[in-house]
C-alpha positions as CSV (number, residue, x, y, z in Angstrom):
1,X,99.2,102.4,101.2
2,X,95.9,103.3,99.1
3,X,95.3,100.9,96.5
4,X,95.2,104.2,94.0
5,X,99.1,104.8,94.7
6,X,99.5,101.4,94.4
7,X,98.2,101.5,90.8
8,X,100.1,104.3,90.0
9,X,103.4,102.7,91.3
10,X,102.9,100.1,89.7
11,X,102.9,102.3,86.6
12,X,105.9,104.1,87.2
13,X,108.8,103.1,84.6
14,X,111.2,102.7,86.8
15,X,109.6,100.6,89.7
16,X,108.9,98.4,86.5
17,X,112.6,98.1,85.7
18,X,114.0,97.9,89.0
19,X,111.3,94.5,89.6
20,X,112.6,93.2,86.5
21,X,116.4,93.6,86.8
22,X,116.5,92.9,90.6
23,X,116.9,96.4,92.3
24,X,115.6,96.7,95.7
25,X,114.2,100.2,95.1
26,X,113.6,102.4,92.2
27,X,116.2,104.9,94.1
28,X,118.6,102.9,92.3
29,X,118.0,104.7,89.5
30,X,118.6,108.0,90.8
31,X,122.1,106.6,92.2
32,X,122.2,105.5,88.4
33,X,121.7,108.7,86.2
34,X,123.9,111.3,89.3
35,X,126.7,108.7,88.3
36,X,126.0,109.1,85.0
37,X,125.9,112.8,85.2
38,X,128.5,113.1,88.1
39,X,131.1,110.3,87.5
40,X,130.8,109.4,91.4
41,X,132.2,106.4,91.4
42,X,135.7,103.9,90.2
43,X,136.9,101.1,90.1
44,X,138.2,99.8,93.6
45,X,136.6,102.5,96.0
46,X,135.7,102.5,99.2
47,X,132.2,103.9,99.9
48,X,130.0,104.0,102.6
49,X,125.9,104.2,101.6
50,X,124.1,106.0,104.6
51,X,120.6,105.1,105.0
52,X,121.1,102.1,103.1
53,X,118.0,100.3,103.3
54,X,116.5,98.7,101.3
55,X,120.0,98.4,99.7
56,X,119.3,99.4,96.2
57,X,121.8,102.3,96.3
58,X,124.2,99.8,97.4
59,X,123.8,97.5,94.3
60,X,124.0,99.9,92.3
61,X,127.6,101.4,94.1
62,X,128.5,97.2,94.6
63,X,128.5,97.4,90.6
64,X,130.6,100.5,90.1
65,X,133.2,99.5,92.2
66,X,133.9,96.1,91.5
67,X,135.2,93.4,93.3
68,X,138.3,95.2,93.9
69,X,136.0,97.9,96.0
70,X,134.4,97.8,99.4
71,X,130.7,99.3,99.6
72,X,129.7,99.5,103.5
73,X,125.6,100.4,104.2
74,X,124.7,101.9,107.0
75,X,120.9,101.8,108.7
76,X,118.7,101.7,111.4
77,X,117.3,98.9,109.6
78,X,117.8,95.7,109.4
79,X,118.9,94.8,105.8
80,X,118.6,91.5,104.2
81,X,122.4,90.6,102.5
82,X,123.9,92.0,98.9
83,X,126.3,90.2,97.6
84,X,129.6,92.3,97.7
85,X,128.8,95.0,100.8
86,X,128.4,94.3,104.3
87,X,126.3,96.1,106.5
88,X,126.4,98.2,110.1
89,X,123.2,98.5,111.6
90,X,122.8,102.3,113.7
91,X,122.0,105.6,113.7
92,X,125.0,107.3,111.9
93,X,124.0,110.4,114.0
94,X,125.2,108.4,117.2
95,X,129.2,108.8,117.8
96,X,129.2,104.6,118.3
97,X,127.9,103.7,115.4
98,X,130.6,106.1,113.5
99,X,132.8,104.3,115.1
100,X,131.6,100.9,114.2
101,X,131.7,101.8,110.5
102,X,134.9,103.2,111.0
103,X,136.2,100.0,112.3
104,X,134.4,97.8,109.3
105,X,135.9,99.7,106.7
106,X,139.6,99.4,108.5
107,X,139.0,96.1,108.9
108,X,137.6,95.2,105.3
109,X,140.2,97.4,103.0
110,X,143.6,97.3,105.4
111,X,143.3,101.4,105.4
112,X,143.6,103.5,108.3
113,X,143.4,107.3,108.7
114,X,140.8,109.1,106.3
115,X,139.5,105.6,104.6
116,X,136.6,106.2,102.5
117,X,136.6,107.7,98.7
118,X,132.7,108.2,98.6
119,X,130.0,108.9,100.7
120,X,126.4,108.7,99.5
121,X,123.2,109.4,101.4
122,X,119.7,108.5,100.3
123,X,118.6,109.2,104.5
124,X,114.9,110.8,104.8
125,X,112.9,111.6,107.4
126,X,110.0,110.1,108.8
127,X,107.3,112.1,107.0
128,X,105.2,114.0,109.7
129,X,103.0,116.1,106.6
130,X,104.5,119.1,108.4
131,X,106.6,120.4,105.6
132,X,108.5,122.9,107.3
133,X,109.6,120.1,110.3
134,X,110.2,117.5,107.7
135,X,112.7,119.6,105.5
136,X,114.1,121.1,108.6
137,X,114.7,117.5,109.9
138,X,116.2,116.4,106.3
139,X,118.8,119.0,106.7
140,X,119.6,117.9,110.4
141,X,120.3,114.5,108.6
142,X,122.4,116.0,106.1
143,X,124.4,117.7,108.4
144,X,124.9,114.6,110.3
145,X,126.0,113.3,107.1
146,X,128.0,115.9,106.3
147,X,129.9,115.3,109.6
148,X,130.6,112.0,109.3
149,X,132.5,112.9,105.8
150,X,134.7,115.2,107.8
151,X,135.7,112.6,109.6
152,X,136.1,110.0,107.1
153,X,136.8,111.6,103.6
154,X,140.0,111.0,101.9
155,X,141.2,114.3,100.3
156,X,139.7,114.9,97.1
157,X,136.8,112.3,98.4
158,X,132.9,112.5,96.9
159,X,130.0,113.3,99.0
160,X,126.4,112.9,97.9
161,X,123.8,113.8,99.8
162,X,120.0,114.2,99.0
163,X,118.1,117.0,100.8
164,X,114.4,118.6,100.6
165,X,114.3,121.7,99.1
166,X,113.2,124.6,101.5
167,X,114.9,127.2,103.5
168,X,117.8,125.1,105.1
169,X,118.6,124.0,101.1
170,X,120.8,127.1,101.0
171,X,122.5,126.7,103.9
172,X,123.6,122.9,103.6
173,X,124.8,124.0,100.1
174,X,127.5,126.4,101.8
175,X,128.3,123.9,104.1
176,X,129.3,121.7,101.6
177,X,131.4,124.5,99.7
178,X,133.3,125.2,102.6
179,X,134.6,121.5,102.0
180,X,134.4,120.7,98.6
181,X,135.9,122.2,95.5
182,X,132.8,121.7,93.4
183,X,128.7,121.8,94.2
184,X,126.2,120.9,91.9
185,X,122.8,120.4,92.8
186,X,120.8,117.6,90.4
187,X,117.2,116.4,90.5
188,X,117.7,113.4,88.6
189,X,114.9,111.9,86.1
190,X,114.0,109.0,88.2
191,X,112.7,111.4,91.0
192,X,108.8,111.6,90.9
193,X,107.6,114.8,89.4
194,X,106.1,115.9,93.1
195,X,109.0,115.8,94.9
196,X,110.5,118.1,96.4
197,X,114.3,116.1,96.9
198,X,117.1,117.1,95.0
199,X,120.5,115.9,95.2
200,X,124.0,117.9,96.4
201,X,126.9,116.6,95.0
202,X,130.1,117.8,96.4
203,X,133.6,117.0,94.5
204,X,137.4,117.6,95.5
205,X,136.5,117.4,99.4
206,X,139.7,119.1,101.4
207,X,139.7,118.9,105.2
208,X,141.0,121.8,107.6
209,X,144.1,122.7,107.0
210,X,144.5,122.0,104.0
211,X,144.0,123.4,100.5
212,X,140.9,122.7,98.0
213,X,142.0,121.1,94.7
214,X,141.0,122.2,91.3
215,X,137.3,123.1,90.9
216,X,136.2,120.2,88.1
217,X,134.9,123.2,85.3
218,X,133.2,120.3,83.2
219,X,130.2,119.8,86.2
């Protein structure tokens, strides 16, 4: 890191904030204000965090959902304890580690079948400065994403996924309407003015077979 983005991260409102209240990451923030705008979470869910680490989106999901909730995180990471989650380290793009998660959350909230009420999914790629691969590669991880929802979601679950804007953006986005009821995209205020991530947020999911619930009109 140069010490000139240093300076300027240390500038940055919400790195200042997050220090002084105890987030991991100024991503908490984001999570923050798409809950604010989105209503993602209750009281007493089950959600799973992909690409967990450094764990600030999973304090801030931790908070939502009360003790009465389960928050699992999910990374290739090693991530150092939250009070309230539990963790599975893997690559949620690998069949074993689905099943792993799979087997925490049965094991942690007594469900079985379609367990999880919320999905949310901070996962990047490794930055190669190659736009075009590195958008291309953050859709990859959004389908893989996307995927694990179908396997997962409870009817009428919440999927939020964040994804680089670029030719695949379009494509994910119909993906995700093909399941959900209701897409919004949101770049929310605590994403640096330069970037180029913006956040899908899919409502109502419905599996095959079965019929898509009402489309939420206040979104």
């Amino acid at each position: 890191m140069s010490k000139s983005w240093q300076r300027e991260r240390k500038k940055d409102p919400f790195y200042r904030s997050a220090k002084k209240v105890g987030y991991r990451a100024r991503s908490a923030y984001k999570l923050k204000q798409i809950h604010e705008r989105f209503r993602v979470f209750k009281k007493g869910q089950v959600v799973v965090d992909l690409g967990a680490a450094p764990g600030g989106w999973t304090q801030v999901a931790v908070e939502e959902v009360g003790e009465g909730g389960l928050v699992v995180g999910v990374d290739l990471d090693t991530i150092q304890p939250v009070l309230g989650a539990t963790f599975v380290r893997g690559d949620v793009t690998k069949e074993n580690t689905v099943r792993k998660v799979v087997e925490r959350v049965e094991e942690r909230s007594g469900r079985t079948g379609r367990t999880v009420d919320v999905i949310i999914s901070d996962m990047s790629p490794n930055i190669s400065g190659n736009y075009s691969l590195d958008q291309a590669q953050s859709y990859w991880l959004c389908h893989n994403a996307l995927k694990f929802a179908e396997q997962t979601l409870m009817h009428g679950g919440i999927f939020v996924a964040k994804i680089f804007e670029g030719e695949d953006f379009v494509t994910f986005r119909d993906e995700m309407k093909e399941r959900f009821s209701t897409v919004r995209s949101y770049s929310p205020p605590a994403s640096r003015k330069e970037s180029s991530e913006v956040y899908l947020v899919g409502k109502g999911y419905y599996a095959p077979g079965t019929e898509p619930g009402p489309r939420d009109e206040e979104e």
